[in-house]
MMTF fields as JSON, N, C-alpha, C and O atoms, coordinates in Angstrom:
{
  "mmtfVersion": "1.0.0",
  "mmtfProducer": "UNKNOWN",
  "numBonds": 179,
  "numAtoms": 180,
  "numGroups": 45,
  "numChains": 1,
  "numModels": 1,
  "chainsPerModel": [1],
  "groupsPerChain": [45],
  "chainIdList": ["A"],
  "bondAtomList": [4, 2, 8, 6, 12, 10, 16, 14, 20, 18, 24, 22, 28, 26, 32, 30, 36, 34, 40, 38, 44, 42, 48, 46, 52, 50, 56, 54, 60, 58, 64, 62, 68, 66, 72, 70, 76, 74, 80, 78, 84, 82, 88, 86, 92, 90, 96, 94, 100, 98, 104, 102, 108, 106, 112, 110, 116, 114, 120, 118, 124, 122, 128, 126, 132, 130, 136, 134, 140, 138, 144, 142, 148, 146, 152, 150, 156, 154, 160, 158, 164, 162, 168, 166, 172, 170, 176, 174],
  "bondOrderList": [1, 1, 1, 1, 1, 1, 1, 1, 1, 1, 1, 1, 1, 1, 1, 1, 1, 1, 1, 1, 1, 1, 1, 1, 1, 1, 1, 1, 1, 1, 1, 1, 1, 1, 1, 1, 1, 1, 1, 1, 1, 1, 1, 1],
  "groupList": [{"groupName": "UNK", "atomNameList": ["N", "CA", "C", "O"], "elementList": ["N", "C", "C", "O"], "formalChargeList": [0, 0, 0, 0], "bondAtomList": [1, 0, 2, 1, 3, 2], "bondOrderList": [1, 1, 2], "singleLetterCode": "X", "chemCompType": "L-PEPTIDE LINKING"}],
  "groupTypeList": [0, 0, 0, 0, 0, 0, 0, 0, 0, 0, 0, 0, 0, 0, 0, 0, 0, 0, 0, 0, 0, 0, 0, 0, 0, 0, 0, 0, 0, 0, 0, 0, 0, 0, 0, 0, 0, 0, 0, 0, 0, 0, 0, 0, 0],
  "groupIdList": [1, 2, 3, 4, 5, 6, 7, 8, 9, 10, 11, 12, 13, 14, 15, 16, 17, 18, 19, 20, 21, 22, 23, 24, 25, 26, 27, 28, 29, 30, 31, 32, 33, 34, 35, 36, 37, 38, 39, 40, 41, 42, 43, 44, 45],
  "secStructList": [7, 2, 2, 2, 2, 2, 2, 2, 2, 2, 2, 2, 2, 2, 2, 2, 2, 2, 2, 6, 7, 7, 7, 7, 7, 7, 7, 7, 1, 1, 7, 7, 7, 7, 5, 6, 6, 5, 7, 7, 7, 7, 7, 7, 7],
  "xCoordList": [-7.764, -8.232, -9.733, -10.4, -10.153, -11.847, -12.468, -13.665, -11.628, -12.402, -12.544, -13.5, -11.976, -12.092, -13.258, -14.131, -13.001, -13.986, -15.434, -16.153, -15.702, -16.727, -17.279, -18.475, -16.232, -16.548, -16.846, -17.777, -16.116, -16.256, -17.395, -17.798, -18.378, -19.477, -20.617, -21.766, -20.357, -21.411, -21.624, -22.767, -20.359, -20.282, -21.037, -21.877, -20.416, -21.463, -22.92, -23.525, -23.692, -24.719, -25.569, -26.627, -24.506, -25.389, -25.515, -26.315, -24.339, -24.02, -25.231, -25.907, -25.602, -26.328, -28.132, -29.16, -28.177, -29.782, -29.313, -30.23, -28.633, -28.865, -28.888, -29.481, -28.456, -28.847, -30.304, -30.834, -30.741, -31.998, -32.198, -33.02, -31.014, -30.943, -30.864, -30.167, -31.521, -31.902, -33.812, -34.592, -33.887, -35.219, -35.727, -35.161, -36.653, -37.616, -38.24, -39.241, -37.982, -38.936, -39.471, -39.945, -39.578, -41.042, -41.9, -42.302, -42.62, -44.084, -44.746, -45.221, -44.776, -45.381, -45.225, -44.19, -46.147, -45.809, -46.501, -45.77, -47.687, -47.818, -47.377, -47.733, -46.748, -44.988, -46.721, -46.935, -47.373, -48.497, -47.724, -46.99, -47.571, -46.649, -46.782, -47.578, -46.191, -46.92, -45.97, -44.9, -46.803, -46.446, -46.034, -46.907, -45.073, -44.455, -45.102, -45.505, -45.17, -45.731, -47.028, -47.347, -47.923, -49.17, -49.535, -49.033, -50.454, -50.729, -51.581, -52.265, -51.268, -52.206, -53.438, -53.51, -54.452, -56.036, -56.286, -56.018, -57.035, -57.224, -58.834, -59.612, -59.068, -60.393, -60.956, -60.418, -62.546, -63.339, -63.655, -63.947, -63.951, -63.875, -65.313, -65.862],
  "yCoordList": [-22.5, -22.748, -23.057, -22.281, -23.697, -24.071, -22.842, -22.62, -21.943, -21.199, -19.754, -18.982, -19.665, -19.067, -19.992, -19.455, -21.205, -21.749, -21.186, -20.546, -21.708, -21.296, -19.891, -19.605, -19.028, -17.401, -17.238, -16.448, -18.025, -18.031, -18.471, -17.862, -19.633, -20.023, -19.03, -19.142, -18.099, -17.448, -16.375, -15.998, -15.609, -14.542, -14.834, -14.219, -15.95, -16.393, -16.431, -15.99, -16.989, -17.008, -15.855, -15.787, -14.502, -13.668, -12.73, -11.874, -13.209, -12.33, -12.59, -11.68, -14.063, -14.809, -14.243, -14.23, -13.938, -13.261, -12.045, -11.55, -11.494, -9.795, -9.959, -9.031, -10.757, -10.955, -11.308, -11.111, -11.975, -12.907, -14.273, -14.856, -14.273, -16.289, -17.029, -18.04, -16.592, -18.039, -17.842, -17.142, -18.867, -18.909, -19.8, -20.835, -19.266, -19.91, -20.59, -20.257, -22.272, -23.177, -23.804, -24.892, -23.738, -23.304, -22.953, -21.791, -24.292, -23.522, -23.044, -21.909, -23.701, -23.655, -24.462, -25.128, -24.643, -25.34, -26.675, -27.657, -26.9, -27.881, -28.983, -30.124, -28.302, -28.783, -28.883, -29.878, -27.969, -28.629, -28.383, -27.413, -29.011, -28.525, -27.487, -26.828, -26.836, -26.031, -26.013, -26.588, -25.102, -25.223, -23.852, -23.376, -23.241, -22.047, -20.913, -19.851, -21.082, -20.695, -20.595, -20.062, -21.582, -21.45, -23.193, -24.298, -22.782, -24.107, -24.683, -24.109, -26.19, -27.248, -26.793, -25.867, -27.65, -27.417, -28.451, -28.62, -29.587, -30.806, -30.569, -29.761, -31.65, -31.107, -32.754, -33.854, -32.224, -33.577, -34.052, -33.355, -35.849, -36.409, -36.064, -36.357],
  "zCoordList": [14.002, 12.654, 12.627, 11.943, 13.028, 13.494, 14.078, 13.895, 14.849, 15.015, 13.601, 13.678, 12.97, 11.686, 10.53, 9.848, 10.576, 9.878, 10.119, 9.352, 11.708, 12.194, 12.092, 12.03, 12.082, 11.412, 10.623, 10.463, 9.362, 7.924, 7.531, 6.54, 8.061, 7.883, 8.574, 8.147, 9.587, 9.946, 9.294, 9.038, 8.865, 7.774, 6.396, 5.739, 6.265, 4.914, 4.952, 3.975, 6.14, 6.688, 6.396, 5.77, 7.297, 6.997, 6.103, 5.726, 5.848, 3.608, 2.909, 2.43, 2.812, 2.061, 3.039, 2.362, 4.227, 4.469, 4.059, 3.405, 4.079, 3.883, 2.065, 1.514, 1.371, -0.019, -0.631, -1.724, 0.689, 0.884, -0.223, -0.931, 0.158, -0.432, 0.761, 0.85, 1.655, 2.735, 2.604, 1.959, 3.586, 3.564, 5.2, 5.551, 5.869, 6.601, 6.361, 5.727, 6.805, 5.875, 7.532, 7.206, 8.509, 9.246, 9.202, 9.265, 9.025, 9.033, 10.546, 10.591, 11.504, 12.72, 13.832, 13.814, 15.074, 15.688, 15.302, 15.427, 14.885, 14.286, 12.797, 12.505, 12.329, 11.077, 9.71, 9.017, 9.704, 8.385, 7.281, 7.473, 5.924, 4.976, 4.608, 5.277, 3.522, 2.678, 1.207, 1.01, 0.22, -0.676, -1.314, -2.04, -1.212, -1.565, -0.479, -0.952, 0.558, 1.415, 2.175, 3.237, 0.879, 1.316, 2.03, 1.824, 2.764, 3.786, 2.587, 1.739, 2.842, 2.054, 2.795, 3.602, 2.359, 2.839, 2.233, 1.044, 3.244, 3.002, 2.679, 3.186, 1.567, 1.086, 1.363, 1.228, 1.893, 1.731, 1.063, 0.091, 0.864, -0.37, -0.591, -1.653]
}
């Protein structure tokens, strides 16, 4: 039974990218935020 769950959740997984309702919310190796994909840019005072 768990192992069907576990199917059932990966199927969904990739139902839901090939629909493209997931998303990469990585930004990098340094984690800088961003904001709808674009990097903040810290401005001097």
């Amino acid at each position: 039974m768990e192992f069907l769950l576990l199917l059932f959740f990966l199927v969904a997984l990739a139902v839901a990218s090939a629909f493209g309702l997931t998303a990469d919310t990585r930004d990098s190796a340094d984690w800088k935020p961003t904001e709808e994909g674009r990097r903040w840019r810290s401005r001097a005072c």
